[in-house]
Each structure stands twice: as C-alpha cells, then as structure tokens.
C-alpha positions as YAML, in Angstrom:
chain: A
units: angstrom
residues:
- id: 1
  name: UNK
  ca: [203.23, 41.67, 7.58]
- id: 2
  name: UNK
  ca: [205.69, 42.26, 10.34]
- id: 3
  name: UNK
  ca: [207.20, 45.38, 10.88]
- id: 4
  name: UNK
  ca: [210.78, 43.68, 10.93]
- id: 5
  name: UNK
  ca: [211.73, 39.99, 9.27]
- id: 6
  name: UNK
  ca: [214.68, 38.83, 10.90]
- id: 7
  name: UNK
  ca: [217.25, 36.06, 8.99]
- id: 8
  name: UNK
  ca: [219.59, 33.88, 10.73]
- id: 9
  name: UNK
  ca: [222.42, 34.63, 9.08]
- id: 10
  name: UNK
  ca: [223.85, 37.23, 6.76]
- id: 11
  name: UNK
  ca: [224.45, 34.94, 3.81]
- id: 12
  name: UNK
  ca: [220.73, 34.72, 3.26]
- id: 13
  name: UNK
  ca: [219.65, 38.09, 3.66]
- id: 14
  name: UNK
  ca: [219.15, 38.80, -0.28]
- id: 15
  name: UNK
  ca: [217.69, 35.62, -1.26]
- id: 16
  name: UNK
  ca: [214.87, 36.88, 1.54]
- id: 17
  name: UNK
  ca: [214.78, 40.03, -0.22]
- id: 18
  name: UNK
  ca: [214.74, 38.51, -3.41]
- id: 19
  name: UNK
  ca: [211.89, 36.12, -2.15]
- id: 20
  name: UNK
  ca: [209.88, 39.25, -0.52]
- id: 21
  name: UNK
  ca: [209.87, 41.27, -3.74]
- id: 22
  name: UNK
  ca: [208.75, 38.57, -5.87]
- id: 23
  name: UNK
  ca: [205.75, 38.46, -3.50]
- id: 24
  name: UNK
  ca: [205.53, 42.49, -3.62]
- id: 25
  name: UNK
  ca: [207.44, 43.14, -0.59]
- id: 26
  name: UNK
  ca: [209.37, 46.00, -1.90]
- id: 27
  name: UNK
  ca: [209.35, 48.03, 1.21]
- id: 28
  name: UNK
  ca: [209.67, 45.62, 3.67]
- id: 29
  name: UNK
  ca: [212.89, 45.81, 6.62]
- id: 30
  name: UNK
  ca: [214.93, 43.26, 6.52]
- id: 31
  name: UNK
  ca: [217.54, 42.31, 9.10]
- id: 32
  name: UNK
  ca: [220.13, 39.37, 9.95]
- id: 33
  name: UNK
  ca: [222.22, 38.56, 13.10]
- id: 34
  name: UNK
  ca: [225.69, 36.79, 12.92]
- id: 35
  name: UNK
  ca: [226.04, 33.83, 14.99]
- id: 36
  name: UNK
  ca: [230.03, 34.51, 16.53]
- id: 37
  name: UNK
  ca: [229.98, 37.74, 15.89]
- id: 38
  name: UNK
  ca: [226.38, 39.03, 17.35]
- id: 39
  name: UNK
  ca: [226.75, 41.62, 14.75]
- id: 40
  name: UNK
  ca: [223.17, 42.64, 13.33]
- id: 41
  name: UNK
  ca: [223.26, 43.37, 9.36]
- id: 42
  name: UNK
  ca: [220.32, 45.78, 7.91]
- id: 43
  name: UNK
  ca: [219.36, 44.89, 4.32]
- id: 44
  name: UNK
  ca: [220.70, 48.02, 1.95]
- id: 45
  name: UNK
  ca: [223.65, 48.56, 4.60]
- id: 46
  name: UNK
  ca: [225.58, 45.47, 4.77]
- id: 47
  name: UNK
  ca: [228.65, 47.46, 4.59]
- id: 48
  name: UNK
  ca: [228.13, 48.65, 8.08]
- id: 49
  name: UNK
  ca: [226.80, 46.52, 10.39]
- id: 50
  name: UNK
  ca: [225.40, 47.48, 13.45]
- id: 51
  name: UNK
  ca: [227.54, 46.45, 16.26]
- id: 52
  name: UNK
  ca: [225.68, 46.34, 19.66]
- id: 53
  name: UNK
  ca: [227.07, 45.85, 23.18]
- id: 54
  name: UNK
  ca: [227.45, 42.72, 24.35]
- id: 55
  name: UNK
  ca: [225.18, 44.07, 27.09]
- id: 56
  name: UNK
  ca: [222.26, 45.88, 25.37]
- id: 57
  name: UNK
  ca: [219.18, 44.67, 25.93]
- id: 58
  name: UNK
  ca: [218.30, 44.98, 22.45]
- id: 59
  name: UNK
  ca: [220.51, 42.38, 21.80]
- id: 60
  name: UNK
  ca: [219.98, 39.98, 24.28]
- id: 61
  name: UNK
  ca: [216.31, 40.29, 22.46]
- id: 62
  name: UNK
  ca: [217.25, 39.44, 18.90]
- id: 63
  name: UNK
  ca: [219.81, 36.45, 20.62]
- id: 64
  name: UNK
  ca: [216.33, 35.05, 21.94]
- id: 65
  name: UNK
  ca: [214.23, 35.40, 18.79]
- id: 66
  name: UNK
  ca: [217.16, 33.58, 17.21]
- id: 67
  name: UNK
  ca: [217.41, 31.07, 19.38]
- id: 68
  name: UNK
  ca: [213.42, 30.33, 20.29]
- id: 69
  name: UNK
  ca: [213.59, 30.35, 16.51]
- id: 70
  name: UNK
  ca: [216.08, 27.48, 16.39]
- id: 71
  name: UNK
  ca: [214.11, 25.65, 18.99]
- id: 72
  name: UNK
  ca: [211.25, 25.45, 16.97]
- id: 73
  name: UNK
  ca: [213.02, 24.16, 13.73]
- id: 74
  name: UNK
  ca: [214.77, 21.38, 16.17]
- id: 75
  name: UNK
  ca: [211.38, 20.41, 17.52]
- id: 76
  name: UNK
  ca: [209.60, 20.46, 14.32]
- id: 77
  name: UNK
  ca: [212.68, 18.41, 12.16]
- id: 78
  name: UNK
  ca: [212.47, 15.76, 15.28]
- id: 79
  name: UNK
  ca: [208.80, 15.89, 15.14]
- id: 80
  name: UNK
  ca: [209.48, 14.68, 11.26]
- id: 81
  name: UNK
  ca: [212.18, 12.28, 11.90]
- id: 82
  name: UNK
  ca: [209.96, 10.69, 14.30]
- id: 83
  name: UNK
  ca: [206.95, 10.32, 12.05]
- id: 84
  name: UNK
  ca: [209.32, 8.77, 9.03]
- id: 85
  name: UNK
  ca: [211.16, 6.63, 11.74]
- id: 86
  name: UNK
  ca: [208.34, 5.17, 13.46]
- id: 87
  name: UNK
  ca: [207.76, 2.13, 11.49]
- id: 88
  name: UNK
  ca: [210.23, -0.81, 11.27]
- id: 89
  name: UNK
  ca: [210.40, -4.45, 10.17]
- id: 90
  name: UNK
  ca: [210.65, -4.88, 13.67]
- id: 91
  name: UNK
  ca: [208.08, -3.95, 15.22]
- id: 92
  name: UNK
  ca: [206.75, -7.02, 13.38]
- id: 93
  name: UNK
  ca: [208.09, -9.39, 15.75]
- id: 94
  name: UNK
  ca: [205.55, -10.54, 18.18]
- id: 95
  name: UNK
  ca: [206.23, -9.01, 21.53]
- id: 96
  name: UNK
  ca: [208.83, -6.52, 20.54]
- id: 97
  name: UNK
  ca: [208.04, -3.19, 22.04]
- id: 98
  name: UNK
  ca: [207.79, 0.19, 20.00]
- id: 99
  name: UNK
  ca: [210.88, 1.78, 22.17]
- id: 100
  name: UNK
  ca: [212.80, -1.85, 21.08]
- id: 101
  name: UNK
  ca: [212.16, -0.88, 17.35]
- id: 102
  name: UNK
  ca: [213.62, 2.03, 16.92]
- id: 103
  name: UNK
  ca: [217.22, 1.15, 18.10]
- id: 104
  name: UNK
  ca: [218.18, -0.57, 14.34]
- id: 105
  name: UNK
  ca: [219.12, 0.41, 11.11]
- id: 106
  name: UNK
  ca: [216.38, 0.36, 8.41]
- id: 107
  name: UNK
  ca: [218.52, -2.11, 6.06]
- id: 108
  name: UNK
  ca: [217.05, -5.09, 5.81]
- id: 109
  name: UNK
  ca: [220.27, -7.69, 6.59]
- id: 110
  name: UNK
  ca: [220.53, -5.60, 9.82]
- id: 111
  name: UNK
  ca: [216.62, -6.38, 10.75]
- id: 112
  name: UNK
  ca: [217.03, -9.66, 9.76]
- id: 113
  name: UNK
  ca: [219.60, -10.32, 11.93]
- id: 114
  name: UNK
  ca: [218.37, -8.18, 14.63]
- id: 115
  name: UNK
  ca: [214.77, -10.23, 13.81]
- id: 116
  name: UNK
  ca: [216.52, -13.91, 14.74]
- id: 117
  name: UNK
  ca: [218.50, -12.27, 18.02]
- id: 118
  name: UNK
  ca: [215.42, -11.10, 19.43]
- id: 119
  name: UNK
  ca: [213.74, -14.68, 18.34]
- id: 120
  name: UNK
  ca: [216.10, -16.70, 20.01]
- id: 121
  name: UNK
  ca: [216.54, -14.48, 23.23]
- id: 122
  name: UNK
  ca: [212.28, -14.17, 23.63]
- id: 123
  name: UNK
  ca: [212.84, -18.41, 23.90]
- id: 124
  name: UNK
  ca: [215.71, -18.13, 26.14]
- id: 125
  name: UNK
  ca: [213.57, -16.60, 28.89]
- id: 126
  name: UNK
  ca: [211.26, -18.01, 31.24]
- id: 127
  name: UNK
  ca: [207.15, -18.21, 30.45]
- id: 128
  name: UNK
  ca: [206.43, -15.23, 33.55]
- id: 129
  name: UNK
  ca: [209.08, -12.75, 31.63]
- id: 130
  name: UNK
  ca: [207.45, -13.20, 28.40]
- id: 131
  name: UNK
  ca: [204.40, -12.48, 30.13]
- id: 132
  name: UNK
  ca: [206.05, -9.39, 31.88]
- id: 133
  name: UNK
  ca: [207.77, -8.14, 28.33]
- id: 134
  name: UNK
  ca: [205.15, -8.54, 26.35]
- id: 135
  name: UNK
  ca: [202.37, -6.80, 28.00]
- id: 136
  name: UNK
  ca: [200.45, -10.00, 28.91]
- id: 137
  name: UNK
  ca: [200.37, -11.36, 25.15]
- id: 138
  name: UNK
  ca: [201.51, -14.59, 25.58]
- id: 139
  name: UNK
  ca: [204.11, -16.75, 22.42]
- id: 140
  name: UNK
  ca: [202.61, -20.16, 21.89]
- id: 141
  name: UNK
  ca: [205.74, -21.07, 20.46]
- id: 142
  name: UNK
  ca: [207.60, -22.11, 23.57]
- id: 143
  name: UNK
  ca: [210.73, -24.05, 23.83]
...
C-alpha cells in the first residue's frame, strides 16, 4: 500500500475511509485537496485543515498529483467514448470515411438522412474525386 492515498476532494474522503476499512485498511493516511481553495484536509482532522502557501513546494506537488491524476481519467473516459463511438450506420455507406462517421448522431432518422445526403452528393461529383475520396474503391453506380 502507499504510504499516503490522496482524494480529490473533501466530500469523498470518508467514503475512501469507509472503502479502506472494509478492505482492512484501518491504519491507513488518508488525505484530500480542495480544488478553489488548495486547502489539504487530513482524514481524523477535517476540522482543521492544513492551509499551505500558495508558494510551498509541497503544494505545488499535491496540485500536480491532482492534476496528472485528472489527466489520466480524461484520457482513459475518451479512450472509452471512442471505443463505444466508433461504430455507426454510417460507416456503412460505401466510400464514407471513418473520420466522416463520427460527425452524426446515433438516432437512426438522423443517419438516414445523413445516409441519402452523402448518396446524392458521392453522384454529384466527378468519376476522378470518387476515386480520390474513396481511397481508389471505385461506385459502379454512376450517374
């Protein structure tokens, strides 16, 4: 275990603690920082938290656990919008593009309709730019 868990915010701190001891954590330290404030709270002594300069270097090191901690849960909740995201009834379309898919809601009158725009533009345009767009696969369908 670590020698110190830090929590993001104060609210939290004693559903961590709960969550430690039920796992036998009884000794463990537990901390929290205050976003606006920058005011560090110590599990057992929330009535006094500890209030650091704005300066200390101690606190310039618990702003960047925080915040490579909030980097990580950013990355990792886009990493999982992505992966829900990435299919689409459009991607059906022959010669739409993976980047072109993702720019329309998931209800299905929306892809419709976005289905029959991209149709009747893809006949609008010349043979060579149908070549060009669709990355040399080639609609036998032309006008």
């Amino acid at each position: 275990m670590p020698s110190l868990v830090l929590i993001d915010a104060p609210r939290p701190l004693h559903a961590a603690a709960e969550a430690l001891e039920s796992l036998g954590f009884t000794s463990q330290p537990l901390a929290s920082i205050a976003k606006k404030e920058e005011v560090i709270y110590l599990y057992g002594n929330e009535d006094e938290p500890v209030v650091l300069d704005r300066r200390s270097p101690v606190l310039h090191l618990v702003q960047l656990i925080r915040d490579e901690s909030h980097r990580f849960a950013v990355g990792y909740h886009r990493q999982r919008r992505a992966m829900r995201d990435r299919d689409s009834e459009l991607l059906n379309i022959p010669g739409s593009a993976r980047k072109r898919g993702s720019g329309c809601s998931r209800t299905s009158a929306a892809c419709a309709t976005c289905s029959r725009q991209r149709q009747n533009r893809w006949r609008l345009w010349s043979p060579a730019r149908r070549r060009r767009r669709s990355g040399g696969i080639f609609m036998s369908n032309s006008p």
